[in-house]
C-alpha positions as CSV (number, residue, x, y, z in Angstrom):
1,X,-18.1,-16.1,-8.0
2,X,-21.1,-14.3,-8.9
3,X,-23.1,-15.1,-6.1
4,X,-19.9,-13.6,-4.0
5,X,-20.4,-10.4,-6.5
6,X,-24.1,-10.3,-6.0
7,X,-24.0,-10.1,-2.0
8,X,-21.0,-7.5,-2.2
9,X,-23.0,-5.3,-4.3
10,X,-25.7,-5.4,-2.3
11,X,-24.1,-4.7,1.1
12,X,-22.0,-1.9,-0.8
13,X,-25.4,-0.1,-2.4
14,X,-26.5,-0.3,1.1
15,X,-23.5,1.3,3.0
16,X,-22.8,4.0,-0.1
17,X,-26.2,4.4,-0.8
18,X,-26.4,5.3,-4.7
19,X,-23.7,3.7,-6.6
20,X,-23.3,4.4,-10.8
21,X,-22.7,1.1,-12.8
22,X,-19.5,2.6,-13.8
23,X,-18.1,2.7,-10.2
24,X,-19.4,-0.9,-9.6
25,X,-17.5,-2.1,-12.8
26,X,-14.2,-0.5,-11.5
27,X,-14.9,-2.3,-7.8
28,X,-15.4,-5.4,-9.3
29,X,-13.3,-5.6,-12.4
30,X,-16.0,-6.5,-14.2
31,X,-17.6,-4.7,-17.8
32,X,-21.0,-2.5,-17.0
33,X,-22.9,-4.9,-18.8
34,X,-22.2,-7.4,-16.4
35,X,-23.5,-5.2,-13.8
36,X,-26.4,-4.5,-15.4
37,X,-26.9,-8.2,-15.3
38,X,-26.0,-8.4,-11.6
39,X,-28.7,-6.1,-11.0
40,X,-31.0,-7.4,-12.7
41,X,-30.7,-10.8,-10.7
42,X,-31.1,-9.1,-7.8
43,X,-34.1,-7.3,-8.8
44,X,-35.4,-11.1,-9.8
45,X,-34.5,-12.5,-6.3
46,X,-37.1,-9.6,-4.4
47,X,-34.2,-7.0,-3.8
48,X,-35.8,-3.6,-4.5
49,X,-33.0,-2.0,-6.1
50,X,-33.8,0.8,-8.5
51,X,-31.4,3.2,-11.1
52,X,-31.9,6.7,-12.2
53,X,-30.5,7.9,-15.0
54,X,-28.3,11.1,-15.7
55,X,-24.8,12.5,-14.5
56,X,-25.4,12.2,-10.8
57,X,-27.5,9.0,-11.3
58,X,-26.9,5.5,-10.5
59,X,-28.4,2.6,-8.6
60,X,-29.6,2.5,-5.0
61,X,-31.6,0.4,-2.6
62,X,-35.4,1.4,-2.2
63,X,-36.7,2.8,1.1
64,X,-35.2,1.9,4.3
65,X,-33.9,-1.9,2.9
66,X,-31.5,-3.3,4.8
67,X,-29.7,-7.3,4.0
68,X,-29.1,-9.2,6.5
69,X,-26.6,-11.6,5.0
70,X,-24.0,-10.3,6.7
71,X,-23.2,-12.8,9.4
72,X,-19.4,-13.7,9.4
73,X,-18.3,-16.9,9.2
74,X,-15.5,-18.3,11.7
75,X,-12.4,-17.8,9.0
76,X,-13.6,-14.0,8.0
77,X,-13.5,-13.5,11.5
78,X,-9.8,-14.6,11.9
79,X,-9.2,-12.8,9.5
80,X,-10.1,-9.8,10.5
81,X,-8.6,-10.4,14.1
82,X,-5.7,-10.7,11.7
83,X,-6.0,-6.9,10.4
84,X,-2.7,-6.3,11.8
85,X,-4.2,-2.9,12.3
86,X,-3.1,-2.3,15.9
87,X,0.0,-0.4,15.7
88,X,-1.5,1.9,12.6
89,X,-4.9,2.7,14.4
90,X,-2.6,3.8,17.9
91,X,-0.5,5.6,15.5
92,X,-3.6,7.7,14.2
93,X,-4.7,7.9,17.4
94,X,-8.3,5.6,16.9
95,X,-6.8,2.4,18.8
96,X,-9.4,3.1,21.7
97,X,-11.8,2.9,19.2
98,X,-10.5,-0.3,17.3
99,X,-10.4,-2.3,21.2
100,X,-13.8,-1.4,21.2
101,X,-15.3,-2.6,18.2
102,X,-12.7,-6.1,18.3
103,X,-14.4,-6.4,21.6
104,X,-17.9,-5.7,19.8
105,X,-17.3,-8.6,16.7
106,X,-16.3,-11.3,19.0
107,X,-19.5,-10.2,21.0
108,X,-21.9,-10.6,17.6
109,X,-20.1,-14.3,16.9
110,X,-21.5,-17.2,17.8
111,X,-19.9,-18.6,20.7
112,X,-17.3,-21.5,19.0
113,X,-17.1,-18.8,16.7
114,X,-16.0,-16.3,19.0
115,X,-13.9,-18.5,21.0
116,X,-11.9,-19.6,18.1
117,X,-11.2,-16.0,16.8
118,X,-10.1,-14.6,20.0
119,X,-7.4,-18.2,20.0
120,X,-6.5,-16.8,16.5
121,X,-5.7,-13.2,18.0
122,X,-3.7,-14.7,20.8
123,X,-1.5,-17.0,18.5
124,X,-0.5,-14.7,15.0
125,X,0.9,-11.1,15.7
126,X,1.4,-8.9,12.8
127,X,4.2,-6.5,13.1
128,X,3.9,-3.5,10.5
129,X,7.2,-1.7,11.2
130,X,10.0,-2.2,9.7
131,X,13.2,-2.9,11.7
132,X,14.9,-0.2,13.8
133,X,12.2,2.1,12.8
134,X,11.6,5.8,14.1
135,X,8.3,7.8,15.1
136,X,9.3,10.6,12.6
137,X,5.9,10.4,11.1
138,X,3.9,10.5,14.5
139,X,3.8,14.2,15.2
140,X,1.8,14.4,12.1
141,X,-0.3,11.1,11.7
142,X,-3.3,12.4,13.7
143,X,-3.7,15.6,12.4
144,X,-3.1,14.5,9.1
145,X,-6.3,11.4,9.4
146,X,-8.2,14.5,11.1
147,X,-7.8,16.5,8.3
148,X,-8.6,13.3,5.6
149,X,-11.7,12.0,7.7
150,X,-13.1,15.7,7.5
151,X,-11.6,17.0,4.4
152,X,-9.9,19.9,5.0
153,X,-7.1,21.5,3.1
154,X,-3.9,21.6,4.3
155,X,-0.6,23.3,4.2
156,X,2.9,21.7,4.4
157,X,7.0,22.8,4.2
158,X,8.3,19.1,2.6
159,X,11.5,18.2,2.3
160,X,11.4,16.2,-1.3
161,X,14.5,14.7,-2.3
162,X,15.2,17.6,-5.0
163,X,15.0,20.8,-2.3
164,X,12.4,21.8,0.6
165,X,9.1,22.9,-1.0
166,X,5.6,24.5,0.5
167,X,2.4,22.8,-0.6
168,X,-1.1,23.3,-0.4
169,X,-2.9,19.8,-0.9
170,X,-6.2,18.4,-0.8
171,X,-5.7,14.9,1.9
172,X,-7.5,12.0,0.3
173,X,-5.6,9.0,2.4
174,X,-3.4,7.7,4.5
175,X,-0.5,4.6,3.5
176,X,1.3,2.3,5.7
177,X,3.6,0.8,3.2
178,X,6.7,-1.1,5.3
179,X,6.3,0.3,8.5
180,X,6.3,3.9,6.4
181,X,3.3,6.2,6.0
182,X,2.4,8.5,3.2
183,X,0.1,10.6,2.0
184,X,-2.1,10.5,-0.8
185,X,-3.3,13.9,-1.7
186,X,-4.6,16.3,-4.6
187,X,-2.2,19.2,-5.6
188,X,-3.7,21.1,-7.9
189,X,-5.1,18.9,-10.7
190,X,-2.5,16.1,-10.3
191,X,-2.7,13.6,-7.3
192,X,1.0,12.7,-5.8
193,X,2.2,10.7,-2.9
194,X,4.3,12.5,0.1
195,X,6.4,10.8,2.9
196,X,5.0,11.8,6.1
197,X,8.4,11.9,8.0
198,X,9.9,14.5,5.3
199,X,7.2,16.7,6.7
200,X,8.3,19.7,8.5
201,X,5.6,22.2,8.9
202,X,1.8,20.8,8.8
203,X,-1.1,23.8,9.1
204,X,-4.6,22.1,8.9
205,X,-6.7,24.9,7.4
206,X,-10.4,25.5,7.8
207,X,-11.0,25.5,4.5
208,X,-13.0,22.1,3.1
209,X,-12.6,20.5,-0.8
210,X,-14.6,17.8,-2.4
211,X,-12.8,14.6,-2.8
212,X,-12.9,13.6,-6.5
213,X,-16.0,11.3,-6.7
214,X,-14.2,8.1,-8.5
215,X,-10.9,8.2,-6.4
216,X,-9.8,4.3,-5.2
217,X,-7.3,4.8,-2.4
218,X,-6.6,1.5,-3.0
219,X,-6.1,1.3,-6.8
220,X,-4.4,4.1,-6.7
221,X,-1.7,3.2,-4.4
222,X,-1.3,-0.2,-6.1
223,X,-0.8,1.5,-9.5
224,X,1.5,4.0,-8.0
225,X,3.8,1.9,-6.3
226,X,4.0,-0.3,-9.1
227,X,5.2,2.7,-11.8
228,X,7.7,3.8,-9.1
229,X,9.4,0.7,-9.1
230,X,9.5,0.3,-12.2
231,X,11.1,3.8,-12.8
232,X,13.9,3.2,-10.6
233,X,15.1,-0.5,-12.0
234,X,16.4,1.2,-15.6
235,X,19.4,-0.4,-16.0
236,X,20.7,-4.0,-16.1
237,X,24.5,-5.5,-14.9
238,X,26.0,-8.9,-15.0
239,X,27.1,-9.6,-11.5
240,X,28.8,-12.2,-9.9
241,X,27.8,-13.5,-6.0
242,X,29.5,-15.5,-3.3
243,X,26.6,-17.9,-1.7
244,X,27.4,-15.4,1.3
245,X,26.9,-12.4,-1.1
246,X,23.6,-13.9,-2.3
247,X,22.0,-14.3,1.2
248,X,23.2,-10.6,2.0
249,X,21.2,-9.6,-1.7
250,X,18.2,-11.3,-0.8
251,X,18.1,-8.7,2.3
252,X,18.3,-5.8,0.5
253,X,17.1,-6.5,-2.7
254,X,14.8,-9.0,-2.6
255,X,13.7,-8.6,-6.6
256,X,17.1,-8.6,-7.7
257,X,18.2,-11.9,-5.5
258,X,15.5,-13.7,-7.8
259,X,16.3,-12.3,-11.0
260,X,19.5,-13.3,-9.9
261,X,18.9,-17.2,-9.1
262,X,16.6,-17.9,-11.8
263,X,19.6,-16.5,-14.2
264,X,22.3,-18.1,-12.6
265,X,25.3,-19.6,-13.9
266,X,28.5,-20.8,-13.5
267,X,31.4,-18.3,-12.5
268,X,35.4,-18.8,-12.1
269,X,35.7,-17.8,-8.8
270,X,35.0,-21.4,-6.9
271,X,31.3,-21.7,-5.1
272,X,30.4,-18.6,-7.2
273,X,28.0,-17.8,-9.6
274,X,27.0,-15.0,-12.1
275,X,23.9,-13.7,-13.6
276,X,22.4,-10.3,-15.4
277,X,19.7,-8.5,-13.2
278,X,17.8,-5.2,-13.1
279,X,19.5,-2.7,-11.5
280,X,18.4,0.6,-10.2
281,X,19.8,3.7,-11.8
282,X,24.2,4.3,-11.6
283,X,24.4,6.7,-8.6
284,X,21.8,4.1,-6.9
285,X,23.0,0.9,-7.4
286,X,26.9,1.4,-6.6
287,X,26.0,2.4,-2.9
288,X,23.8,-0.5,-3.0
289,X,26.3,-3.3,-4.4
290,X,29.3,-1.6,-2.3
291,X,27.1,-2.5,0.8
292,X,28.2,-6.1,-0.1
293,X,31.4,-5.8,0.0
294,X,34.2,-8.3,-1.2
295,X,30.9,-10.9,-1.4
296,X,29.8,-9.4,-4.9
297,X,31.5,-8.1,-8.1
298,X,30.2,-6.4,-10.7
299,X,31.3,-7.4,-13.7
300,X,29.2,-4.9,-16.2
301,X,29.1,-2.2,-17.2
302,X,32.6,-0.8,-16.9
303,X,30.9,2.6,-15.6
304,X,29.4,1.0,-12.7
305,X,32.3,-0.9,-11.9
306,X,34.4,2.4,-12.0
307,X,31.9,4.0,-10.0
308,X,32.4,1.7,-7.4
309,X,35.7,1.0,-7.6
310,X,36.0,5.6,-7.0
311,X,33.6,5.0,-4.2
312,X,35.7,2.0,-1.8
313,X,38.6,4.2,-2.7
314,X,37.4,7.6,-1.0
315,X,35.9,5.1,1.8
316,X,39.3,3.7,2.5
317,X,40.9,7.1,2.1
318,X,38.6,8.3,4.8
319,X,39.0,5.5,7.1
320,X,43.0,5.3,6.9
């Protein structure tokens, strides 16, 4: 493991060029002391990696240094013909670019090594989008990386799911999450996440910003998606499930079908069986459950149930 660390920090000083120990620490999940020991063992091994103290200090890689440790081994390099990054890279208009340098890795490979990546690429397919998708998000997608890749301010009419609004945001990334992209981006002090398809109105402007020097898209968007499920599951039900109801649940609710099964129990209705999950909030989770139709009951709380029980009735009215 550390060995792994070593080389990573090494081909990260030398693609970043000066790095703080406090950054490293946060890429690594690891304490600064341990960096500080990391560096030193690279020192030790002939690396000639120096710090500098102070606020805009940090460690970098004397002089023109450059590893070369950074041959790829046959599995990295079906993994990477594995990105799945086809459809996204088309989408923000660089797929030109990404043929070119898939044609330029299988090139640098050995020749077995080559050989068995481009089988790799010709066997597995990864499909981002979801099912019965749209391009909504297109128009914007390439304007939108333009305007993260050279950071420039924007200007947007959104459509949130409160009312339409008009933003002026600093762009930091780009998220394909499901076959959906967002946008990561500064407004103000706070950073928030945007759908790209409830844009209306984009305006790249000339103006630039500085991207805030310890943002992680990645860390970020993990920690964000996290909260926001969690904020929607606030409330629990006891349910009961056909087997039928139960293959339909583990389609649209994936989470809840395991709560669901590691829960379950016996229920009076023959084949049955009942359990208490997390549910999203009320005015969610009846549109949700109605979806399943005579295949699921809920059995608590009486609000929900009434809830749905008002919402079948108006459907039925409607459809008489």
């Amino acid at each position: 493991m550390q060995a792994s660390r070593l080389l990573s920090i090494l081909m990260l000083l030398q693609l970043r060029g000066r790095v703080s120990a406090e950054t490293l620490a946060e890429e690594f999940e690891v304490s600064v002391r341990t960096i500080y020991r990391d560096i030193d063992q690279l020192s030790a091994a002939g690396v000639p990696v120096y710090g500098e103290r102070g606020r805009s200090g940090g460690f970098q890689l004397a002089g023109n240094y450059r590893t070369q440790l950074t041959g790829m081994t046959p599995a990295q390099a079906d993994a990477l013909m594995l990105a799945g990054a086809g459809q996204a890279a088309e989408a923000l208009g660089i797929g030109g670019e990404l043929a070119e340098a898939r044609l330029k890795l299988l090139a640098s490979l050995p020749p077995d090594a080559a050989a068995q990546a481009d089988r790799t690429a010709s066997r597995f397919h990864l499909d981002t989008e979801n099912w019965y998708a749209t391009d909504a998000a297109a128009r914007w997608l390439s304007p939108l990386a333009e305007a993260v890749w050279q950071a420039r301010r924007i200007e947007i009419d959104y459509r949130s799911w409160k009312a339409p609004v008009s933003r002026r945001l600093d762009p930091l990334g780009l998220v394909l999450k499901a076959g959906t992209w967002y946008l990561v981006a500064r407004d103000g002090r706070a950073i928030r996440t945007y759908r790209v398809a409830n844009i209306d109105a984009l305006h790249v402007t000339q103006g630039g910003f500085r991207r805030p020097a310890k943002f992680n898209l990645a860390r970020y968007w993990a920690k964000s998606a996290k909260a926001f499920e969690a904020s929607l599951v606030t409330e629990t039900a006891d349910v009961a499930l056909s087997p039928l109801g139960l293959t339909w649940l583990r389609d649209v609710n994936p989470r809840a079908a395991a709560a669901f099964e590691r829960g379950a129990g016996a229920h009076t209705k023959p084949g049955w069986q009942r359990a208490r999950i997390p549910l999203e909030a009320s005015r969610f989770a009846r549109l949700q459950w109605l979806g399943l139709g005579s295949e699921a009951e809920v059995l608590t709380p009486p609000a929900l149930r009434r809830q749905i029980a008002a919402e079948a009735k108006a459907a039925a009215a409607q459809h008489a």
